[in-house]
C-alpha positions as CSV (number, residue, x, y, z in Angstrom):
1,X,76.6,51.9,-90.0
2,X,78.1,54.9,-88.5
3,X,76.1,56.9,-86.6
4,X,76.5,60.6,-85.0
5,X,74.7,61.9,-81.7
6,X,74.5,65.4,-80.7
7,X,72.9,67.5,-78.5
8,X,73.2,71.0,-77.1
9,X,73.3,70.6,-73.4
10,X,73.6,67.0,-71.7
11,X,74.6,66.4,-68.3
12,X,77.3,62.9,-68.0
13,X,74.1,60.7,-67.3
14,X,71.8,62.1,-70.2
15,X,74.8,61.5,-72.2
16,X,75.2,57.9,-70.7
17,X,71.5,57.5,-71.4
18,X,71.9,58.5,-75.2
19,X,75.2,56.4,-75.6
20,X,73.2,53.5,-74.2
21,X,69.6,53.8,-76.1
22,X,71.7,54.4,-79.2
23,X,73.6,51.2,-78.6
24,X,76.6,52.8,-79.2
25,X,80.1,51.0,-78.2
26,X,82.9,52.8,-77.3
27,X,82.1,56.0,-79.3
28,X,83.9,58.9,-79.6
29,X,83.2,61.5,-77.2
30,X,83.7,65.4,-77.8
31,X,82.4,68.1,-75.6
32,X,82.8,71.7,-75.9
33,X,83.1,74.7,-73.2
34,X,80.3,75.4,-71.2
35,X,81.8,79.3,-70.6
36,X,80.0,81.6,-72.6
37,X,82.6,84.7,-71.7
38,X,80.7,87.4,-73.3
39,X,77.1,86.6,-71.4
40,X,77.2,88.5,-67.8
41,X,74.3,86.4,-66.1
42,X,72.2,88.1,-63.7
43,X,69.7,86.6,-61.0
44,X,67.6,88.7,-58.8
45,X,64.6,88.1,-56.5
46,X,61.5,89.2,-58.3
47,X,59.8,92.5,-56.4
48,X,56.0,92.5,-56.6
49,X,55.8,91.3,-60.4
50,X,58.9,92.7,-62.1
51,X,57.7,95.4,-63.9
52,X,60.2,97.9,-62.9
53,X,62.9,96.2,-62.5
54,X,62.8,95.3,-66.1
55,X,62.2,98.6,-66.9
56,X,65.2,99.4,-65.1
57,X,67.5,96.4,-66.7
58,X,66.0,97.6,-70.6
59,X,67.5,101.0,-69.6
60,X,70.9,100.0,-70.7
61,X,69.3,97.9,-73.9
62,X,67.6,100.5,-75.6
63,X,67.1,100.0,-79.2
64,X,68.8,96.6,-78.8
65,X,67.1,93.0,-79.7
66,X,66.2,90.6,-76.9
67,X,63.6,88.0,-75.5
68,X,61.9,87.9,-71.9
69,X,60.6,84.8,-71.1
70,X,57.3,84.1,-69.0
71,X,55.4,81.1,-67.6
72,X,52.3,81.6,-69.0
73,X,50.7,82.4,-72.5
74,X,48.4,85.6,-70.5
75,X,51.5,86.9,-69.2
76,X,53.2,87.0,-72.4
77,X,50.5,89.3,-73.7
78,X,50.2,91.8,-70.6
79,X,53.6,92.2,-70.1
80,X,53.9,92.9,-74.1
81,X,51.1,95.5,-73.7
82,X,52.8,97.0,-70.4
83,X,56.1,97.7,-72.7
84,X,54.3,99.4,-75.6
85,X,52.6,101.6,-73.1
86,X,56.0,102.4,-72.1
87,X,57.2,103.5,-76.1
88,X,59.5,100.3,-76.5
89,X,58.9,98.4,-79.4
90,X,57.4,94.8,-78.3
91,X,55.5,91.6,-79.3
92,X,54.1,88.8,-77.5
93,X,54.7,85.1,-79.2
94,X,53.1,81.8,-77.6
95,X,51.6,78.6,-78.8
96,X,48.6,79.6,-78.8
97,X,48.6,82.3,-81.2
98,X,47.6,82.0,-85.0
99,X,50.5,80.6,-86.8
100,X,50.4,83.2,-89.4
101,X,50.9,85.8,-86.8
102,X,53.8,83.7,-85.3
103,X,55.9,83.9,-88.3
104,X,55.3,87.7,-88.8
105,X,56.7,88.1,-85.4
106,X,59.4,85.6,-85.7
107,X,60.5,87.1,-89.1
108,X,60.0,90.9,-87.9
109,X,62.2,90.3,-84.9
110,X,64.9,88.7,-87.1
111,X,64.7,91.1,-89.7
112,X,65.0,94.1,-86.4
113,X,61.3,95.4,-87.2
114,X,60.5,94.0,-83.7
115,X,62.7,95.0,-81.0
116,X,61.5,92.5,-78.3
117,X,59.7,89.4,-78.3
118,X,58.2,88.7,-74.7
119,X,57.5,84.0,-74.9
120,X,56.8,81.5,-73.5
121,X,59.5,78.7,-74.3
122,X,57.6,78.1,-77.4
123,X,60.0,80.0,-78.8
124,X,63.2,79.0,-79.1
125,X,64.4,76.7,-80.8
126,X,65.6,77.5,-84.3
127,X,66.1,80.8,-83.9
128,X,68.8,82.1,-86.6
129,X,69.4,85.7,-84.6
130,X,73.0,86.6,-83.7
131,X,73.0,90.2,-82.3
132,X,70.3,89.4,-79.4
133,X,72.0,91.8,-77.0
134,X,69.9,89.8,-74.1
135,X,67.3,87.9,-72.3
136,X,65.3,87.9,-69.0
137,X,63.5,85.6,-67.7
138,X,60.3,87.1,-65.8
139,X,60.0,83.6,-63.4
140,X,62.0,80.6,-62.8
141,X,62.7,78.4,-65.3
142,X,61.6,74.8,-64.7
143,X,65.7,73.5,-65.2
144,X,69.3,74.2,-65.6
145,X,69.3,72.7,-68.7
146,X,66.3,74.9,-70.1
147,X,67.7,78.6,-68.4
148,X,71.4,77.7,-70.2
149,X,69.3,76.9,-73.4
150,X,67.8,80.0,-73.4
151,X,70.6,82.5,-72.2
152,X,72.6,80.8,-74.6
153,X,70.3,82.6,-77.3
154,X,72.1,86.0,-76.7
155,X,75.4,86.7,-77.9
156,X,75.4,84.0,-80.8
157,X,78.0,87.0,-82.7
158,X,80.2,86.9,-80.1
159,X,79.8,90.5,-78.9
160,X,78.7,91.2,-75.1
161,X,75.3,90.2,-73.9
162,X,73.2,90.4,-70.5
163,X,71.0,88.1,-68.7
164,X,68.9,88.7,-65.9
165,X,66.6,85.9,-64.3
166,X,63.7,87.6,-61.7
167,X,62.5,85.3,-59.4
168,X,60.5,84.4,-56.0
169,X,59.3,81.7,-53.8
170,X,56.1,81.9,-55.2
171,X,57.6,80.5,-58.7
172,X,58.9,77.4,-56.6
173,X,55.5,76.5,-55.3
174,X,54.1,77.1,-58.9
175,X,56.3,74.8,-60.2
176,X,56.4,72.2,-57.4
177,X,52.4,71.8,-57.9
178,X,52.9,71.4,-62.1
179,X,55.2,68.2,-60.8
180,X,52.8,67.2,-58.2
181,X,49.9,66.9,-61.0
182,X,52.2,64.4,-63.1
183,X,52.0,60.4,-62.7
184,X,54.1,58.8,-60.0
185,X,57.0,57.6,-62.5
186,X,60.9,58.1,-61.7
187,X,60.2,60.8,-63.9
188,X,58.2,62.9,-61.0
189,X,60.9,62.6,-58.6
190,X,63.6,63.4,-61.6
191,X,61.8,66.8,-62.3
192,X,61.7,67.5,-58.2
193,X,65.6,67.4,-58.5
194,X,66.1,69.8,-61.8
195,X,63.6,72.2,-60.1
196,X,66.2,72.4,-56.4
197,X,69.4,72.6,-58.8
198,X,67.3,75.4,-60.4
199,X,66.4,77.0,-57.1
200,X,69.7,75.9,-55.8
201,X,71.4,78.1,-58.7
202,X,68.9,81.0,-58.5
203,X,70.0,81.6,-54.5
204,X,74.0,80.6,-54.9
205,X,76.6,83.1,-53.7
206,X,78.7,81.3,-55.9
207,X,79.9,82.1,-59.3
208,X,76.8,81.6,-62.0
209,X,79.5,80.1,-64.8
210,X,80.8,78.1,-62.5
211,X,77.8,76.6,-61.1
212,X,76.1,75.9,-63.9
213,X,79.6,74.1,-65.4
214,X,79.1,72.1,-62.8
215,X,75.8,71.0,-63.0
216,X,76.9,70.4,-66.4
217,X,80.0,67.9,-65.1
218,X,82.3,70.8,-66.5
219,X,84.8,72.9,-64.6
220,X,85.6,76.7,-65.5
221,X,88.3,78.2,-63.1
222,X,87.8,82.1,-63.7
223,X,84.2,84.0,-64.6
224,X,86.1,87.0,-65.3
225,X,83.4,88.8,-63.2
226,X,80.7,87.7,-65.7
227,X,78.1,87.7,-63.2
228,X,76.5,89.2,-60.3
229,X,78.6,86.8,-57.8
């Protein structure tokens, strides 16, 4: 019985992992690029809560479809309420919301009635958009792996797109307590490491492409000067 395996971003051991549970033998590999040349990535240290620095970054996006993703479901709504105030056309989208008023938003924002949807990661996956122009992230994401899943919903048509990624050390404490609540499994000390790669990523002077193609067992030689490094 032949069977196929995919997934979207999988560092050599996850794949290993996968290969193994699957009982696969000898299978036939095939990885694509990690480069996404039309995404410039971004990654700033957060000033007081953000606000106007994503003001500032939506200056050059006006009119243009994007997501900004927060930690939590509240924030989602206040910084939502804090755009409209400003006259730009946002909608806040989290679990916790009636799923009736998640598919309006999900189909207005794909359908350009809604220019911005400000999430949690609860949305995500699935999403059949192609001219998302770009996304912020309002804290730190909790992993490589989830920061190049997201990013890697802008510029789906090929055309150019921006990232920024805010951040402070108060979203590494946040996080480092979520981990402390968990079990003590491999697991906990697995999720320690993806949150320093993170944090490691978020301070590098080094080329954001190439960094996260690394983390990613891949090797890009130029960026192209496709990010802030």
């Amino acid at each position: 019985i032949p069977i196929a395996a995919f997934t979207a971003t999988a560092t050599r051991a996850v794949e290993e992992d996968i290969a193994s549970n699957l009982g696969l033998r000898h299978p036939k590999r095939v990885r694509g690029s990690l480069f996404r040349e039309n995404l410039t990535i971004h990654a700033r240290h957060r000033i007081k809560d953000g606000r106007e620095q994503l003001l500032e970054f939506l200056k050059s996006h006006e009119g243009e479809s994007g997501i900004i993703y927060t930690l939590s479901r509240k924030s989602t709504e206040s910084v939502s309420h804090f755009l409209q105030s400003k006259g730009i056309g946002a909608r806040a989208y989290h679990a916790g919301l009636p799923t009736e008023e998640k598919h309006t938003t999900y189909a207005e924002f794909v359908a350009d009635k809604v220019q911005i949807v400000v999430a949690t990661i609860a949305f995500g996956m699935g999403i059949d958009k192609s001219n998302i122009r770009f996304v912020v992230h309002m804290t730190l994401p909790k992993t490589l792996e989830n920061f190049y899943q997201e990013i890697g919903r802008a510029g789906r048509d090929g055309l150019e797109a921006e990232t920024l990624l805010l951040f402070s050390a108060q979203d590494i404490v946040q996080q480092k307590m979520f981990i402390e609540d968990l079990p003590e499994t491999p697991y906990k000390q697995h999720a320690f490491n993806k949150l320093e790669s993170m944090v490691r990523f978020a301070n590098s002077e080094n080329c954001r492409h190439q960094s996260i193609a690394a983390y990613f067992d891949d090797r890009i030689d130029v960026c192209k000067e496709k990010c802030d490094n």
